[in-house]
N, C-alpha and C positions, 0 to 999 in steps of 0.2 A: 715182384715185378718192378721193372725201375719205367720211371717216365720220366720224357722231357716236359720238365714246365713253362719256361719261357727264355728268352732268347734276348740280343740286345736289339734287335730288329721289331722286337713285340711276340706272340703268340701264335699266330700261323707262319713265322717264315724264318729262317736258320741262315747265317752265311758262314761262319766258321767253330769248329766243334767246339772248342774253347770258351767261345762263347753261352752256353748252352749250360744254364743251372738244372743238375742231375738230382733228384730226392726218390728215396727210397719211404715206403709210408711205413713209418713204425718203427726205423732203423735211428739207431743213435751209438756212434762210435763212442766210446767211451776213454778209452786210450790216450796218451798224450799226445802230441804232436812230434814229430821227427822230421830233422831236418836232411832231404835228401838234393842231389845232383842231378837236373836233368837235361840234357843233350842235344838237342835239335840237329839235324843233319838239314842242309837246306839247301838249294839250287846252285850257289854259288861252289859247292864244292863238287859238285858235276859238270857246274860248266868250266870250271878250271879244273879239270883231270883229275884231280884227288884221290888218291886210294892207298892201299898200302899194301903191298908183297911180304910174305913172308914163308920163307921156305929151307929145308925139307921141313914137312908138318905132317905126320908127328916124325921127331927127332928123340935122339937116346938125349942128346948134351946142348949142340949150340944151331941155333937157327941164328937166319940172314934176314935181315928186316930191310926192305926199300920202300921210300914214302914218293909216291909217284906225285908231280904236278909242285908247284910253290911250294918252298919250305920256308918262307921269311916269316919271318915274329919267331920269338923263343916259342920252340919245344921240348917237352919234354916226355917221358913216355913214364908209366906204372903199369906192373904186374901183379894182378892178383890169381889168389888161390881160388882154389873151386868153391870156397867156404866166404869171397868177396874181402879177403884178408888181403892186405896192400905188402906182398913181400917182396918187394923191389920200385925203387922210384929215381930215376935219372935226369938232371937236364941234358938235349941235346943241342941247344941249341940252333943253325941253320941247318945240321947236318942232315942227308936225302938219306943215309942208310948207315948200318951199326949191327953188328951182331950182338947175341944175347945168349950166352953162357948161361943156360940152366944145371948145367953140371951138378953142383952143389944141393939143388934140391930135391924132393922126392918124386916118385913117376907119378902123374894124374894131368887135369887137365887145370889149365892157367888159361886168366885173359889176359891180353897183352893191348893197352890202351894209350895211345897216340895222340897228345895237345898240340895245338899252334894256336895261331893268334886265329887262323881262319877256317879249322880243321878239327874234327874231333873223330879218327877211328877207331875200333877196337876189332881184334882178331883172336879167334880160339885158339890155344897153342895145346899139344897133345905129348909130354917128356914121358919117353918110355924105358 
């Protein structure tokens, strides 16, 4: 059973989850530490239109990617394998849209992930 023990607010009271130290009683990772990528998706890419299009999905070879809303700050876009392997990485710079020739790879399914300075999407792609 996991419990929350205390908060930065004190012992009765929570304001955001992050804040909140998790213990499990008796547990001890043992493991190294790894260093991972995490993402936050925040307001700001809702209330400027942000998204991204990409279509036909699933495709035999090449899909059409449109990045809706702001594209300033360099972008750049990586595809990974189903297996989170990076086999494909491009800058786009300001560009709103680009196709993406899978041709060359095998059928399965791929993420297709979206940088900017203000923007982080990722889409399932499905090469069949």
């Amino acid at each position: 059973m996991w419990e929350i023990t205390t908060s930065s607010f004190g012992e009765n009271y929570y304001y955001y989850f992050y804040d909140w130290q998790i213990e499990k009683p008796g547990f001890e990772c043992v493991s190294e530490r790894v260093v991972v990528q995490v993402f936050v998706t925040d307001t700001y890419e809702q209330a400027n239109g942000l998204g991204l299009k990409v279509f036909p999905n699933p495709s035999g070879e090449l899909f059409f990617v449109e990045i809706k809303g702001s594209t300033e700050g360099a972008s750049l876009f990586r595809l990974l394998d189903a297996g989170g392997r990076e086999v494909r990485k491009q800058v786009l710079g300001n560009m709103s849209s680009f196709q993406l020739d899978l041709g060359s790879l095998p059928d399965g399914f791929y993420i297709l992930q979206v940088f900017g300075d203000h923007f982080f999407k990722s889409q399932v792609l499905l090469k069949l």
